[in-house]
N, C-alpha and C positions, 0 to 999 in steps of 0.2 A: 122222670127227672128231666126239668127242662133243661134245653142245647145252650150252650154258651156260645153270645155271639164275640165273632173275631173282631179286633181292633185295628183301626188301618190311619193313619195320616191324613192320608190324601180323600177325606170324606168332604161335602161339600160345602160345609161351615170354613174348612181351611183354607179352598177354594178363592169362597168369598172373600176371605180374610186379605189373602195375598193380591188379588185381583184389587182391589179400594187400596193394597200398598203400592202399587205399580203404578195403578190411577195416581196420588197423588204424589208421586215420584216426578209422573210426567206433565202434572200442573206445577209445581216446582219447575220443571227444566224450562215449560214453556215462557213462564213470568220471567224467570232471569233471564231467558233470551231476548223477551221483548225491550226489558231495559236496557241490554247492552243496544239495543239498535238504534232505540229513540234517543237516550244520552250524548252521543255523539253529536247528533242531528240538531241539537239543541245547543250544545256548545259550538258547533259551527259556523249557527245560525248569529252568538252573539261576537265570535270572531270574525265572522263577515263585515259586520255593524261596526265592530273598533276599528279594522281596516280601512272600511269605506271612510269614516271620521278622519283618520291619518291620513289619509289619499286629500281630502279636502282639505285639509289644515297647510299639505305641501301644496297643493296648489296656491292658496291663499299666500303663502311665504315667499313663494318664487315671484306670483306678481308683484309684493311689495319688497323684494330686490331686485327686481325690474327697475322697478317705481325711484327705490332710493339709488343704486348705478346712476338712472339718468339723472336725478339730484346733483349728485357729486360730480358726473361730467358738466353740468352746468356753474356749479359752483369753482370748476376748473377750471372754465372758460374764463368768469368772472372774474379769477386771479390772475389770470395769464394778462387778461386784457386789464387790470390796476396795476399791475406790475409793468407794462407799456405805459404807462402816465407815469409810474412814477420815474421811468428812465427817460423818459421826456420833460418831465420838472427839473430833472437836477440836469440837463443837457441844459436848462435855458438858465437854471443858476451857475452854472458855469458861465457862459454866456454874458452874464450880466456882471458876474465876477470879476472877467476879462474888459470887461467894456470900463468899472472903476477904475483896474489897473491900469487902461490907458490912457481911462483921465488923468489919474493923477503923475504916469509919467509925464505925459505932455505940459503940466507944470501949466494947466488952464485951473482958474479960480474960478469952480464951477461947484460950489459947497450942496445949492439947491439939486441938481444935477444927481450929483454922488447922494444924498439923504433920499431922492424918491429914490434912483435903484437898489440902494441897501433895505428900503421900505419896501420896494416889492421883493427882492430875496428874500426877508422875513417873509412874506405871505409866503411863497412858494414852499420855504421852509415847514410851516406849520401845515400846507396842504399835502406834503410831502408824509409829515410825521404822521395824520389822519389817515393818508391811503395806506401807510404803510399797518397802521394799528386797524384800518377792515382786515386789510390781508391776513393777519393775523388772528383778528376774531374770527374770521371763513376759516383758516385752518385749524383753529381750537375750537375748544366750548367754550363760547361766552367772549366777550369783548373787555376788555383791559389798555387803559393809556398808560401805565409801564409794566414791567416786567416785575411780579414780584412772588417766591417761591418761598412755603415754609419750609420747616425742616425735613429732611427725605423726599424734597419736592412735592409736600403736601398742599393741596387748595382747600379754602374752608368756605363751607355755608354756613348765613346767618340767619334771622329774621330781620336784621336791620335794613331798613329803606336805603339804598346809597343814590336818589336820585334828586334831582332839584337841580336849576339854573345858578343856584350862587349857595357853595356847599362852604361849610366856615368850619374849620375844625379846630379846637378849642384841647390842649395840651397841658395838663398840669405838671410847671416844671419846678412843685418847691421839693424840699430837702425829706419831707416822707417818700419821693415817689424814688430813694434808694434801693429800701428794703421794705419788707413786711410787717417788721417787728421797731419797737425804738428803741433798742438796744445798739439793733445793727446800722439803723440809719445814723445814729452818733456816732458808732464806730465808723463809718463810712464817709460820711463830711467833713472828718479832720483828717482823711488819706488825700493823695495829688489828685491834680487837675484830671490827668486821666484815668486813674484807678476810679474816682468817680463815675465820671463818664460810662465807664465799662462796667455798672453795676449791673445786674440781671434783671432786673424792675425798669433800670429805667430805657437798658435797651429794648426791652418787650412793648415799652410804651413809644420807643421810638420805631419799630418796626409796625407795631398798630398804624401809626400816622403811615406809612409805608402802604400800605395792608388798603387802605382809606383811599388813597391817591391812586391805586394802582387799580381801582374797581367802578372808581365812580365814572358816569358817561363821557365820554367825548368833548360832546357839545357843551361841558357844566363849568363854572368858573369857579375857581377854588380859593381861598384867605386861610391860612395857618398861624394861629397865635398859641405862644405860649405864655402862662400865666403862672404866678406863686405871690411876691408882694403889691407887682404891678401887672402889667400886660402888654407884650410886644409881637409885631406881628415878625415871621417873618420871610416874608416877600416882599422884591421890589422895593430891597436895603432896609425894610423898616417901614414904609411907607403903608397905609391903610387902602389898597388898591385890591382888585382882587386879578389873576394869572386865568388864562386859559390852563384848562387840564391837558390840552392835549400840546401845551408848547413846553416841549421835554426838556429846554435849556432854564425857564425860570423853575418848572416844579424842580429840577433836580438842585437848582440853588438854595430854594426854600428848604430842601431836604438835607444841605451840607449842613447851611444856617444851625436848623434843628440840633443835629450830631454834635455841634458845637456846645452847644448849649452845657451848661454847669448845673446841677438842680439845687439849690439851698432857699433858703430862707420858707417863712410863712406861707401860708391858702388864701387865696383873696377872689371868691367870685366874682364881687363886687367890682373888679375892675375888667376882669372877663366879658362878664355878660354888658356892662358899660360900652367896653370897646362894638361888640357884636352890635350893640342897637345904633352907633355911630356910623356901619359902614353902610356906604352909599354905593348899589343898589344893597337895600336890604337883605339877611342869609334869606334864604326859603329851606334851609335844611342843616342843623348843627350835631356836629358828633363833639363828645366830651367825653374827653379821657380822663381819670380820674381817681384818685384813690381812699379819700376821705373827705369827712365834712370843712368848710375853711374853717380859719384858728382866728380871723378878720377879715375888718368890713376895708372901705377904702383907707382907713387911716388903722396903724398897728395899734394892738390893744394895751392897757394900762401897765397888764398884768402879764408876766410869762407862763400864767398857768390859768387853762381855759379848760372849765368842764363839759361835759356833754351837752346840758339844757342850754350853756353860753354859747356853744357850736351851732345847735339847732335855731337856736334864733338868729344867727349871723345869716345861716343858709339860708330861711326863709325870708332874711330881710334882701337877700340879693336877688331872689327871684324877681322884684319891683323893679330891677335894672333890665331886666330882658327882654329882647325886641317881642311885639305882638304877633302871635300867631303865630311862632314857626315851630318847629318841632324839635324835639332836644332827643336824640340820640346818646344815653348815656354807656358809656364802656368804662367799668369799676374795675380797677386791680383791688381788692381786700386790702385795710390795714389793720394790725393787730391794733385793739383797744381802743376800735371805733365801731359799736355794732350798730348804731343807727343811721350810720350811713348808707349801708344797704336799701333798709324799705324808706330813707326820704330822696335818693335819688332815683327808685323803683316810681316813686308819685312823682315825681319830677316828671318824669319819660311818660306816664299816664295819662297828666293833667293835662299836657303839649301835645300829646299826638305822637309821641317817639317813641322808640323801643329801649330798653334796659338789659344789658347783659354783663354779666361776670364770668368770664370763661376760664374756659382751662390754665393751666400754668403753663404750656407747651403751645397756647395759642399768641401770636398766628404764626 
């Protein structure tokens, strides 16, 4: 009878078994360990990199506040020292102030006398107002010969050019530019003189001209006419002359003038563009404020009812009134029940070299 052999566990198949579970316990532990060491090392390496990046970038910043401090120290200088001229201008128009006073105490008939030094206070005055509007462009953004703020002390950018030696702005003041609709504009032209006046259309159109004045350069000569049956300028009482921009006693006249202003009757290009190619020096840059196409040509029409084709031919027969070459800057307020007058005053501003805009109802 063969021996039964005994059974044991631990023979060395099991051996084996366990030994290759140990081995690949311990290549597991190795692996993980390896990547906790390298991971690190890698992300260090690229937080190194963004570091060094930012370390550069502050340096870069600090020099160019270096840069701009010494800017602005010199731009400080530069005020300091126009603001010495201009306390020295007005020390000599005093000066000269005093000196007519004593003419004319002294009861000397010296008329030539008193006209050159009123003539040269004028200059002084107008050199005065120039330094006094750098000063003021070095302490703003941008240069402006008056002060003008929209609503919440808003400034606005356009695409429109505001540049040129002899700038003509052209004001539509007939009895559309009340309202938007012609409902309200009839309601509104049989209210008073002032309720007029104080319509929301037309005071937007009188702050536009504001807006215009207050931006165009320094150095530029400016003519404001407003127009509806006929065409009036007004500066310099009426006169066809054009004002220094930067002589703040005529622009602000020109601008009472304006406010004054009544808006009723008819559209007449015709007499607009007429006057523009009569002044002497010619514009080199016109703004046109405006709200629909004219209703007539230089002489009023037959009829009290003018349709759209009769409108567009009036328009395009006034464009042959307009000086050559300059450029028409057109600025549309919408009127109800006029839709061609958008894209023919858009070719207007095309054909010329000008820009075209219809802005907001909250501009400027």
């Amino acid at each position: 009878m063969a021996k039964k052999r005994e059974f044991t566990v631990f023979s060395l198949s099991f051996l084996d078994i366990m030994s290759c579970g140990f081995g690949a316990v311990i290549l597991i532990f190795i692996i993980i360990q390896h990547s906790t060491e390298t991971t690190p090392q890698d992300n260090n390496i690229v937080l190194m990199a963004e570091i060094k990046k930012l370390e550069i970038e502050i340096l870069d910043g600090t020099k160019k506040l270096v840069e701009l401090k010494t800017t602005v120290k010199d731009t400080d200088d530069e005020i300091d020292t126009t603001e010495g001229l201009i306390l020295e201008i007005l020390e000599q128009i005093k000066e000269l102030k005093a000196s007519i006073a004593q003419i004319l105490d002294s009861g000397a008939a010296q008329t030539d006398s008193i006209e050159t030094l009123k003539t040269e206070i004028k200059a002084l005055e107008i050199e005065v107002a120039s330094l006094q509007g750098s000063v003021s462009g070095d302490e703003q953004s941008g240069v402006s010969t008056r002060t003008f703020l929209g609503e919440g002390d808003r400034q606005y950018l356009t695409g429109i050019h505001l540049g040129g030696e002899h700038i003509l702005i052209l004001i539509d003041s007939s009895s559309s530019m009340l309202a938007n609709t012609i409902v309200n504009v009839i309601r509104r032209r049989n209210m008073g003189d002032d309720q007029i006046r104080a319509s929301v259309k037309w005071q937007r159109a009188v702050r536009t001209v504001e807006w215009i004045v207050a931006n165009v350069p320094r150095e530029s000569d400016i003519e404001i006419i407003h127009f509806s049956e006929s065409a009036t300028s007004l500066t310099n009482g009426g006169e066809d002359n054009w004002i220094k921009a930067i002589d703040r006693e005529d622009v602000d006249a020109a601008i009472v003038n304006l406010r004054q202003i009544i808006p009723k009757g008819g559209t007449s290009l015709h007499h607009a563009f007429a006057k523009a190619r009569k002044l002497n020096p010619a514009p080199d840059n016109i703004f046109l404020i405006v709200d629909s196409l004219p209703t007539q040509a230089f002489d009023p029409p037959n009829s009290t009812l003018i349709d759209g084709r009769d409108r567009v031919k009036i328009f395009s027969s006034a464009l042959d009134e307009l000086p050559p070459n300059t450029p028409i800057n057109v600025i549309l307020f919408p009127m109800e029940g006029d839709p061609i007058a958008a894209p023919s005053f858009w070719r207007l501003a095309q054909i010329t070299g000008g820009s075209f805009l219809s802005p907001a109802e909250d501009w400027p």
